[in-house]
C-alpha positions in Angstrom: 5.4 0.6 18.9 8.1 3.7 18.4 11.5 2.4 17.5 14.0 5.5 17.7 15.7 6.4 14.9 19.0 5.7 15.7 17.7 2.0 15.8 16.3 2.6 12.3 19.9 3.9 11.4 22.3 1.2 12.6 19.7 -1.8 11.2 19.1 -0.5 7.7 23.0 0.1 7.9 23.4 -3.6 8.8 21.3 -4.8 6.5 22.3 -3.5 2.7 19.2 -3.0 0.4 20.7 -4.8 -2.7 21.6 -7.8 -0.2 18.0 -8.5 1.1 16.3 -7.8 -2.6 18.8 -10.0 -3.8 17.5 -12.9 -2.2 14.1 -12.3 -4.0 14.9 -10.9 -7.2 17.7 -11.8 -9.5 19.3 -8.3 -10.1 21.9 -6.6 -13.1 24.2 -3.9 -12.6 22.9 -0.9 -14.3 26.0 1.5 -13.8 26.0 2.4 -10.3 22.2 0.7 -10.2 20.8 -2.3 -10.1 17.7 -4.1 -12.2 15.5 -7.0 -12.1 12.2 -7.8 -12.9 9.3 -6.3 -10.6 8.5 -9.1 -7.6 5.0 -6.6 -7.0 4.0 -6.8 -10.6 4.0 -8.9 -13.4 6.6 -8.1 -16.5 8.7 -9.1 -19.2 11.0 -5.9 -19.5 13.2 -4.9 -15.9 11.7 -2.1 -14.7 12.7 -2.7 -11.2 15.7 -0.7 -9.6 17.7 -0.5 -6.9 19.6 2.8 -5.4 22.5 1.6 -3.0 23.4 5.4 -2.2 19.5 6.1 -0.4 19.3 2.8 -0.4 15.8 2.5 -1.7 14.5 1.4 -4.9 11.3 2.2 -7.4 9.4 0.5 -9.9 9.1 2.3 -12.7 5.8 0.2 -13.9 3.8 -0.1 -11.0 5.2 3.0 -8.9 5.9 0.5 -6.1 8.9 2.0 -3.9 10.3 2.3 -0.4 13.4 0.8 1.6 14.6 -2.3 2.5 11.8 -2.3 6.0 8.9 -1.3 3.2 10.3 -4.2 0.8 10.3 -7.5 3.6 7.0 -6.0 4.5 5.4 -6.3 1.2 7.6 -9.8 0.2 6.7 -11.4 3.9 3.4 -9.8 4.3 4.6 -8.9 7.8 3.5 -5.7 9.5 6.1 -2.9 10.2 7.2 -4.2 13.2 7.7 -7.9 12.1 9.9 -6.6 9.3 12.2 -5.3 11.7 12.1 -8.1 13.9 13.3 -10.1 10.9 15.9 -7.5 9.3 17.0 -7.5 13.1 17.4 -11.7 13.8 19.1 -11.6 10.1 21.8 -10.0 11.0 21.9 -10.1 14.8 20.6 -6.8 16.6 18.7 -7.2 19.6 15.0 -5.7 19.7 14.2 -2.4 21.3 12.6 -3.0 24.6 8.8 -2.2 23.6 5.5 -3.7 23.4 5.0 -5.1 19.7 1.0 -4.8 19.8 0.3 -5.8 16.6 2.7 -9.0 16.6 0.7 -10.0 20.0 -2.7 -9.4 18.7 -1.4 -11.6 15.3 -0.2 -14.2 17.3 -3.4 -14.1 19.7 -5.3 -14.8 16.7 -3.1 -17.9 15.0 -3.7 -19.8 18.7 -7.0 -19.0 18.7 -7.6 -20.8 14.7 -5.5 -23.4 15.5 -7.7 -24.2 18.9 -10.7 -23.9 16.6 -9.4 -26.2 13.7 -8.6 -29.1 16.4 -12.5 -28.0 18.0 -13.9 -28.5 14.6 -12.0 -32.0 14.4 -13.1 -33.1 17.6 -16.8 -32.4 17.1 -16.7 -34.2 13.5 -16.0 -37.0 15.5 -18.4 -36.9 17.8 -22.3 -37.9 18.0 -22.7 -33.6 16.8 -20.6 -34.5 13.4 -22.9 -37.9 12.0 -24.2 -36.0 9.0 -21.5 -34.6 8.5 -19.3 -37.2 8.3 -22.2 -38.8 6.2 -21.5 -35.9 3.9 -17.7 -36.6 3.4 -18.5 -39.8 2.7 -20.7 -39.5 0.4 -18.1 -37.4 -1.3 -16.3 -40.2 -1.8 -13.5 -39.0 1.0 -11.3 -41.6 2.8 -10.2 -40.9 6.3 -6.6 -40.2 4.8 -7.6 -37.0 3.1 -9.9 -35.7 6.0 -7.1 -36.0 8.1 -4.5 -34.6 5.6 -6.7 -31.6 4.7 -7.9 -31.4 8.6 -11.6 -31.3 7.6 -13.8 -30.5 10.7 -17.4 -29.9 11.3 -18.9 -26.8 13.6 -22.2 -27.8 15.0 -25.5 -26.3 15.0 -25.0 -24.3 18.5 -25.2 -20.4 18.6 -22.2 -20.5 21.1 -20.2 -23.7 21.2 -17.3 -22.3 20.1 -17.0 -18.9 21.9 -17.8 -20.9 25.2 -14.9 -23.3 24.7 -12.4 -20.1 24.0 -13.9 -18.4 26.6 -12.4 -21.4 28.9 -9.1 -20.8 27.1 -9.0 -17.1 27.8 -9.3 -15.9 25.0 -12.0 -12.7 25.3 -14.9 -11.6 23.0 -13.1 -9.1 21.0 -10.3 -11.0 20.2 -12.8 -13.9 18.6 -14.3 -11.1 16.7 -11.3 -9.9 15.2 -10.5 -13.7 14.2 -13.8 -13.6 12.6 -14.6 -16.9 14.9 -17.2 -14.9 16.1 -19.8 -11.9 15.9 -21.5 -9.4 18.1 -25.6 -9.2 17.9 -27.4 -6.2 18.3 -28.1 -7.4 22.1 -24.5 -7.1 22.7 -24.3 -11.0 23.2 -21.6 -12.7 20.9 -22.5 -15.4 18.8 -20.5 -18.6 17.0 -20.3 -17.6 13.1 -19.8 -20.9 12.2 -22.6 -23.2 12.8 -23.8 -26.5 11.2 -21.1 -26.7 8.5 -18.6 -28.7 7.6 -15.3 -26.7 7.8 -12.4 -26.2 5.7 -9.3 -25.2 7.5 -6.9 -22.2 5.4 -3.4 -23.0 6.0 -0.2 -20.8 5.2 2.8 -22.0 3.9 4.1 -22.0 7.6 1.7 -24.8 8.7 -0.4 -22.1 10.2 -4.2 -22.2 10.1 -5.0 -18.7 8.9 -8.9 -19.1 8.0 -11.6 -21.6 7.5 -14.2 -22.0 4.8 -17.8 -23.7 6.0 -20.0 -25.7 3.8 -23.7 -25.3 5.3 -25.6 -28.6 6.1 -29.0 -29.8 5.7 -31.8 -26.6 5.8 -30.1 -24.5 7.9 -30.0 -20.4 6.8 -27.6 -18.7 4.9 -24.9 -18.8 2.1 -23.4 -22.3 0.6 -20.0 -21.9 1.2 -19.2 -19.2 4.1 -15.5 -18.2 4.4 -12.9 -16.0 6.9 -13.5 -12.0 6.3 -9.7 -10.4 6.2 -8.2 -10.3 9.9 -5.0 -9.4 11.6 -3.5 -12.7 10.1 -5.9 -12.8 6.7 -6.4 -11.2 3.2 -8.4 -14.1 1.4 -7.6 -11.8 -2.0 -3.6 -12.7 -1.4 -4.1 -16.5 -0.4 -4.5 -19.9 -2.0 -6.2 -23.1 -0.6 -3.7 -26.3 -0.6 -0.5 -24.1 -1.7 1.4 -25.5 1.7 0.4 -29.1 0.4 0.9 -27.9 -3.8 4.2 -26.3 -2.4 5.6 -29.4 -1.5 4.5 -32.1 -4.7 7.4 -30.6 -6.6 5.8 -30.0 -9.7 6.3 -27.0 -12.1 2.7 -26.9 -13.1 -0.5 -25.9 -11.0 -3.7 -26.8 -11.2 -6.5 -23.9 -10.5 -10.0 -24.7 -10.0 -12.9 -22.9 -8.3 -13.8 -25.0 -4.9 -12.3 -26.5 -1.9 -14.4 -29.8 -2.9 -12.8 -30.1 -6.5 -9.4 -29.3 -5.2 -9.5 -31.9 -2.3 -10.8 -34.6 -5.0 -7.9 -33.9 -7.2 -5.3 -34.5 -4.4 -6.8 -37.9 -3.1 -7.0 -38.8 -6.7 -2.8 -37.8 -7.3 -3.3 -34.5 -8.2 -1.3 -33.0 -5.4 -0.8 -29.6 -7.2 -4.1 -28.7 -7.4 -5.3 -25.0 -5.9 -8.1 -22.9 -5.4 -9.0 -19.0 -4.4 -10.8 -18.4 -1.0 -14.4 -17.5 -2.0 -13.3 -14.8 -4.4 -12.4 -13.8 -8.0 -8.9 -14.7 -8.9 -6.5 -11.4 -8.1 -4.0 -10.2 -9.2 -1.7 -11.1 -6.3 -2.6 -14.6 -6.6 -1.5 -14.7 -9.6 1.7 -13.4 -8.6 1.6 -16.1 -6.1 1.0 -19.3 -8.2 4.0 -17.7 -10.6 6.7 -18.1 -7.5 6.1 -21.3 -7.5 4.9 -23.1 -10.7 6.3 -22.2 -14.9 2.6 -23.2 -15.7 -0.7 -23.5 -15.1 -3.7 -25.7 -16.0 -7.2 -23.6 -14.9 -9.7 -26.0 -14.5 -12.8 -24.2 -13.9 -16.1 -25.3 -14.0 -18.0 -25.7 -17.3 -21.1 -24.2 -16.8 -21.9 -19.8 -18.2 -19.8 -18.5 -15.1 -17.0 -20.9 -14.8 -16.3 -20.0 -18.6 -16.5 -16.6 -17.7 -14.3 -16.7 -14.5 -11.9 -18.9 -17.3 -11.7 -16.2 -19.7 -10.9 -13.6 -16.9 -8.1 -15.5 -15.3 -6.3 -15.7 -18.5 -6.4 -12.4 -19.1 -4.3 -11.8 -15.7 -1.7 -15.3 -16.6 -1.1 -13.3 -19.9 0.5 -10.7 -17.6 2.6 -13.2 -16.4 5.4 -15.5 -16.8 3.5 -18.1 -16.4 2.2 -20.4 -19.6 -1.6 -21.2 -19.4 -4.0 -24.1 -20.5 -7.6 -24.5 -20.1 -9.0 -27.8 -19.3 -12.5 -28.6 -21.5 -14.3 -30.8 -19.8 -17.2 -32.6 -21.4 -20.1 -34.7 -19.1 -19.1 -33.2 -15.8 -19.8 -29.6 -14.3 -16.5 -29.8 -12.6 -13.3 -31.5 -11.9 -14.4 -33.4 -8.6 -17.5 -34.7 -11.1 -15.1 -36.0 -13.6 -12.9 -37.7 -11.8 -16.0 -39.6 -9.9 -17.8 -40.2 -13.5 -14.7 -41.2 -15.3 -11.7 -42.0 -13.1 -8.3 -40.4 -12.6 -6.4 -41.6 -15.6 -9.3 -40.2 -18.0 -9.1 -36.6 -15.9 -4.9 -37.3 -16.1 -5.9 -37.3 -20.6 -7.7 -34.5 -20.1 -5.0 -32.6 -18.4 -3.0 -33.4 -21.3 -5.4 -32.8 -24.2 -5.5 -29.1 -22.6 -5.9 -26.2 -24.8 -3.4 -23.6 -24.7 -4.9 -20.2 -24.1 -4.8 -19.4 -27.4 -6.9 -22.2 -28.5 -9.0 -21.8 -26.2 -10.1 -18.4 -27.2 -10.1 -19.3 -31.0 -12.5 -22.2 -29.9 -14.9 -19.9 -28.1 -14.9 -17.6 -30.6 -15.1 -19.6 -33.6 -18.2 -21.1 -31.6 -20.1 -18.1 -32.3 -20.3 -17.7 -36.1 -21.0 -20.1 -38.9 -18.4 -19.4 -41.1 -19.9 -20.7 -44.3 -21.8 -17.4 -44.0 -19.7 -15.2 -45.9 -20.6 -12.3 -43.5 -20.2 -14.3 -40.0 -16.4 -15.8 -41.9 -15.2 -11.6 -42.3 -16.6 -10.9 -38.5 -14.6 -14.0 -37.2 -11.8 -13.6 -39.1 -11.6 -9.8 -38.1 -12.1 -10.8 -34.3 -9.3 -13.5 -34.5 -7.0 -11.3 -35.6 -7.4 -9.1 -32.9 -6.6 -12.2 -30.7 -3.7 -12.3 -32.9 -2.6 -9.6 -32.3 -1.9 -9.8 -28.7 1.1 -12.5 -29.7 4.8 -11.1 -29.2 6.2 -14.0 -31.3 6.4 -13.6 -34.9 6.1 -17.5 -35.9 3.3 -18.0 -33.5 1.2 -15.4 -35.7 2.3 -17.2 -38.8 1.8 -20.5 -38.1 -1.9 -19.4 -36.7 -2.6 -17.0 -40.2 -1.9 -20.3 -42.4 -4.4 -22.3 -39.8 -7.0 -19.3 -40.1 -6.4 -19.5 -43.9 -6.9 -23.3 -44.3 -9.9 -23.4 -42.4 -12.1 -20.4 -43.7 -10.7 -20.8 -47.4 -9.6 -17.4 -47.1 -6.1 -16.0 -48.8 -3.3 -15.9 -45.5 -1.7 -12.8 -47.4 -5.5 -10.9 -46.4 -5.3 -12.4 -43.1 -2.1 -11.1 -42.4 -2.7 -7.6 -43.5 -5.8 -7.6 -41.1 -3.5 -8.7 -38.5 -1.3 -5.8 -39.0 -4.1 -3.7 -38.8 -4.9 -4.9 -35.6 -1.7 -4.9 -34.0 -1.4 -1.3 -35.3 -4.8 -0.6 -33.5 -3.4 -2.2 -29.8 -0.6 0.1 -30.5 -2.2 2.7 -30.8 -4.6 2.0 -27.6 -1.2 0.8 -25.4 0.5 4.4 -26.1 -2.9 5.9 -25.1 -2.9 3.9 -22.0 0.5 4.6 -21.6 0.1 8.3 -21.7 -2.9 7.9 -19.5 -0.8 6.4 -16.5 1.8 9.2 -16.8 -1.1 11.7 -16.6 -1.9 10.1 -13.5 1.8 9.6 -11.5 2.7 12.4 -9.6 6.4 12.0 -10.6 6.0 12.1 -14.2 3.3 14.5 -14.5 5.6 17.3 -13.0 8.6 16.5 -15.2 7.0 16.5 -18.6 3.8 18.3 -17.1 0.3 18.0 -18.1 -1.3 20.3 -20.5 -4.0 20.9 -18.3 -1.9 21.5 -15.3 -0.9 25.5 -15.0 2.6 26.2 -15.6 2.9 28.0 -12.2 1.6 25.0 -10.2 3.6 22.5 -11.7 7.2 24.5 -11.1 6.0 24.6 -7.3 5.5 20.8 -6.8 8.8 20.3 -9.0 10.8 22.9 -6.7 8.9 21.4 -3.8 10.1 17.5 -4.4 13.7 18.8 -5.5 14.3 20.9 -1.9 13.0 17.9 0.0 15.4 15.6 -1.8 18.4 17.6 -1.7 18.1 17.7 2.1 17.4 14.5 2.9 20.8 13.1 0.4 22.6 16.2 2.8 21.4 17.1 5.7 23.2 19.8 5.9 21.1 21.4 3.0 18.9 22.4 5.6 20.2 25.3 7.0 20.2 27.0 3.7 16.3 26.0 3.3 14.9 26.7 6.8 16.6 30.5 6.8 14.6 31.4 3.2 11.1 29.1 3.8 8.7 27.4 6.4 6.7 24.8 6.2 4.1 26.7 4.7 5.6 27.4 1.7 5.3 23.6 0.7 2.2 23.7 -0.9 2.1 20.1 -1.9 0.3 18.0 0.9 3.5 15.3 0.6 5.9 17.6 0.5 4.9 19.3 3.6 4.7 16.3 5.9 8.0 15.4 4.2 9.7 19.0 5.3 8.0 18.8 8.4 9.1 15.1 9.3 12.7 16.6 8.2 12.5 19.4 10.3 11.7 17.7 13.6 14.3 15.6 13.5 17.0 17.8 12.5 15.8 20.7 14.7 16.4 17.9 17.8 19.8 17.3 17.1 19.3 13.7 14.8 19.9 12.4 11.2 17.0 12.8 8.7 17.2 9.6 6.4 14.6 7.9 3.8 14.7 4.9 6.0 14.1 7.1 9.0 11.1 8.9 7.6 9.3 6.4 5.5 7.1 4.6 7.8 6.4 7.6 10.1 4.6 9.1 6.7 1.7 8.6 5.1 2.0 6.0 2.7 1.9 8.1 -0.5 4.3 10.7 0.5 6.6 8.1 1.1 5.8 6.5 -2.1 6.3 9.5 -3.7 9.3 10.3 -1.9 10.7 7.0 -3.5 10.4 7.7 -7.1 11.8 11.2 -6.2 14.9 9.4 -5.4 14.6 7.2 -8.3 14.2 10.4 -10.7 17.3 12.1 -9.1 19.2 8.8 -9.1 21.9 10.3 -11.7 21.5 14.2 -10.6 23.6 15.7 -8.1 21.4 18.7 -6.2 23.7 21.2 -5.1 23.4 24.4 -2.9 23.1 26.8 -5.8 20.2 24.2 -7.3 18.3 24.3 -4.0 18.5 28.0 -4.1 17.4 27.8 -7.7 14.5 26.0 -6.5 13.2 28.3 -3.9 13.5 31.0 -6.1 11.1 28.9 -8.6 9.1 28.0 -5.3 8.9 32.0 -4.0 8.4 33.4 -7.5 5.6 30.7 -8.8 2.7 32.9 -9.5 0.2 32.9 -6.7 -3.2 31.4 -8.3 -6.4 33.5 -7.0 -7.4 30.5 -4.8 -3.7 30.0 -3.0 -3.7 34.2 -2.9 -7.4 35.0 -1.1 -6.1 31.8 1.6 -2.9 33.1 2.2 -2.8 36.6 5.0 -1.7 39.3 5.0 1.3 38.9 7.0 2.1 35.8 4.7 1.9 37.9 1.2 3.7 40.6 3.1 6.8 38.2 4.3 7.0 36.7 1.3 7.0 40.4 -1.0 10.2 41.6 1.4 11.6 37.7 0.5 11.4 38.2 -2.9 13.0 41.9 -2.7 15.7 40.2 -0.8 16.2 38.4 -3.6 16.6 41.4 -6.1 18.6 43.0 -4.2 
């Protein structure tokens, strides 16, 4: 769908950057600025900022950046057109009169689940659903908690479900592209579902986004069998039960691994229990369980990879504000075990027995050495430090060197010279890292630029990202820059579709803004474009820097490569440039 830019104009007018970020992020004037803490990233320090005079901001940790369209897109997970269906309803402006494809085809999909989820409900219920319902009660699951997770069951039939949406007009492709179904190599499409019992997804808006299937009896394939991504579905940025966790008004979460052990904990009073869609914990959902809860009990399941998947998710909760316990759990393999074996007020102890993170590594590590071996007590004691080490609060390592010290018999002064040792050591590896990342942002790398990069190329791309700036803050910049260079002179990939984007639209009579030209650019040009701003946010580009610049650009020493690609004509033009220049 094309929005004109005049449309892009009046509604990012309307709606004021700092206003709409506002509403997520709790922001501090910085000067003319403003700064919060990163909502795409997890962080203790601001590094977060807002730029009311282009009216964009930049993340100076994670390089995330864009205007206030790119921002409700990334905080709603809406696509571009939804974010400007809800910048325009917030503050009144009526749609452009266009087909919104992608909203259709989103919406298509959402009928289509929710048709399938009351299908799947239906057929548990019928003569097709015994076993299964055999199953759920074997599981120990009232009729309550089916209802109030909407637990289904698809049956064994290659085309039950395609055949009912079929009758609801709903064509092949479209079930394909809600991953309810899947094309064979005869053409014919096929139910992917079949013979499990089904786990609808739902979003915090009561929509059923997904579905997980638990196989029955013998027939083929994997376990558990969940959603691929579609138009409404990225199982990497979801949670199973959030809509229902959402709503117990609790400040803590429980994680664990499986639909099963999450429904158990709810119908046993656990109504903040979660659980990831068939994947690894991400980062995202992280982020995620952090909007909503101060902490977090993961209750994984005890066996080699349930200790493994433990250790990884507190690596990511140590990157967030978020406080973290692990739940140990002795005699069962996982929570929906427990509470089965030994009850809820036994799995309520255990909740609040929890180790802290901390512990919990200590534990594990400590598990490896006997430490009245004098050579496995210096090897644990080294390691634990190192865990040490990772602490930001000063008493917290104290208090954990005099426990160290009381139960290896060792001296707490050694223990806390080892410990600066090792916090030396991550010092030394976070400036590494740190250098590593600059080496790797475009922005950065051209202001303080790379040893490896050549001198020559680096003043381009620098005189490149300045011109493009200065004429998108005034447009009128542009007539000095189109009578001295053409789009070929911009050497750098971004910078060229940036000019170029620039060009058409002030060559046809209109305004050339960030807002304008972000989402008709490739993504990391306008990315890039964003921490331009950011960089220039206190530097005011005038004529005679822009004519600084191409100078810098024009006289950059050609490299052999740039010089056997350029013509004839080219080399000529630009020598007469340069003695225009001179003169």
């Amino acid at each position: 769908m094309a929005i004109p830019p005049s449309y892009i104009q009046e509604l990012t007018a309307r709606n004021d950057i700092y206003d709409v970020v506002s509403r997520y992020v709790s922001l501090k004037r910085a000067g003319r600025l403003y700064k919060g803490l990163c909502p795409f990233h997890n962080e203790r320090s601001p590094s977060f900022m807002i730029y009311p005079e282009t009216q964009s901001y930049y993340c100076f940790g994670c390089g995330a950046g864009g205007d206030v369209i790119k921002f409700v897109m990334e905080m709603n997970s809406l696509s571009y057109i939804e974010a400007i269906r809800f910048l325009a309803q917030s503050c009144g402006m009526p749609m452009p009169e266009e087909d919104d494809g992608a909203a259709k085809v989103k919406s298509r999909v959402l009928q289509m689940n929710k048709l399938a989820a009351q299908f799947f409900y239906r057929s548990l219920n019928s003569d097709a659903g015994r076993n299964a319902r055999k199953y759920l009660r074997d599981r120990q699951l009232s009729d309550k908690t089916i209802v109030n997770f909407g637990l289904g069951y698809a049956d064994a039939g290659w085309q039950s479900l395609t055949d009912y949406l079929k009758g609801k007009g709903f064509s092949e492709d479209e079930m394909v592209s809600a991953y309810l179904a899947a094309r064979g190599k005869n053409g014919r499409v096929y139910d992917i579902f079949r013979d499990r019992v089904m786990f609808p997804i739902i979003d915090l808006r009561g929509n059923v986004i997904a579905f997980g299937g638990r196989i029955m009896g013998d027939a083929s394939g994997p376990k558990y069998l969940n959603s691929s991504d579609t138009p409404v579905f990225k199982k990497s940025n979801g949670l199973f039960a959030l809509n229902l966790a959402k709503k117990s008004g609790k400040d803590t979460f429980i994680l664990a691994e499986g639909y099963m052990d999450v429904i158990a904990m709810h119908q046993a009073g656990f109504n903040n229990a979660v659980a990831t869609l068939g994947t690894a914990l991400t980062q995202q959902q992280v982020k995620l369980i952090s909007d909503y809860a101060k902490r977090v009990v993961i209750s994984y399941d005890s066996d080699e990879a349930g200790q493994k998947a433990t250790r990884r998710a507190m690596e990511l909760f140590s990157k967030a504000e978020v406080s973290v316990r692990v739940l140990q759990m002795n005699g069962a393999k996982d929570p929906d075990e427990f509470i089965k074996k030994y009850g809820r007020q036994r799995f309520q102890m255990l909740i609040d027995q929890s180790d802290s993170a901390l512990d919990f590594n200590l534990s594990k590590l400590k598990s490896q050495y006997d430490i009245s071996n004098p050579e496995q007590r210096v090897e644990y004691l080294t390691k634990a430090c190192d865990i040490l080490a990772t602490l930001n609060n000063a008493i917290r390592q104290d208090v954990y060197c005099t426990r160290l010290a009381n139960e290896t018999g060792t001296d707490k002064a050694a223990i806390k010279l080892q410990l600066e040792r090792a916090r030396s050591k991550k010092r030394r590896i976070q400036n590494y890292q740190k250098e590593k990342e600059l080496l790797k942002n475009p922005l950065t790398r051209n202001v303080k630029a790379d040893w490896r990069q050549k001198e020559s190329t680096v003043q381009k791309t620098f005189a490149q990202q300045q011109i493009v700036c200065a004429i998108l803050r005034n447009n009128s910049l542009y007539d000095v820059v189109k009578n001295r260079l053409t789009a070929k002179n911009f050497t750098d990939g971004d910078m060229r579709a940036v000019y170029t984007a620039c060009q058409d639209l002030l060559e046809s009579g209109q305004a050339a803004d960030y807002s304008v030209l972000a989402h008709s650019l490739p993504q990391q040009a306008a990315q890039t474009l964003a921490g331009i701003f950011a960089r220039n946010a206190d530097i005011i580009i005038t004529e005679k820097d822009v004519l600084m610049h191409i100078e810098n650009l024009l006289t950059a020493k050609l490299s052999q490569r740039e010089a056997g690609e350029k013509s004839v004509e080219e080399i000529a033009r630009r020598i007469e440039l340069l003695k225009g220049k001179k003169k």
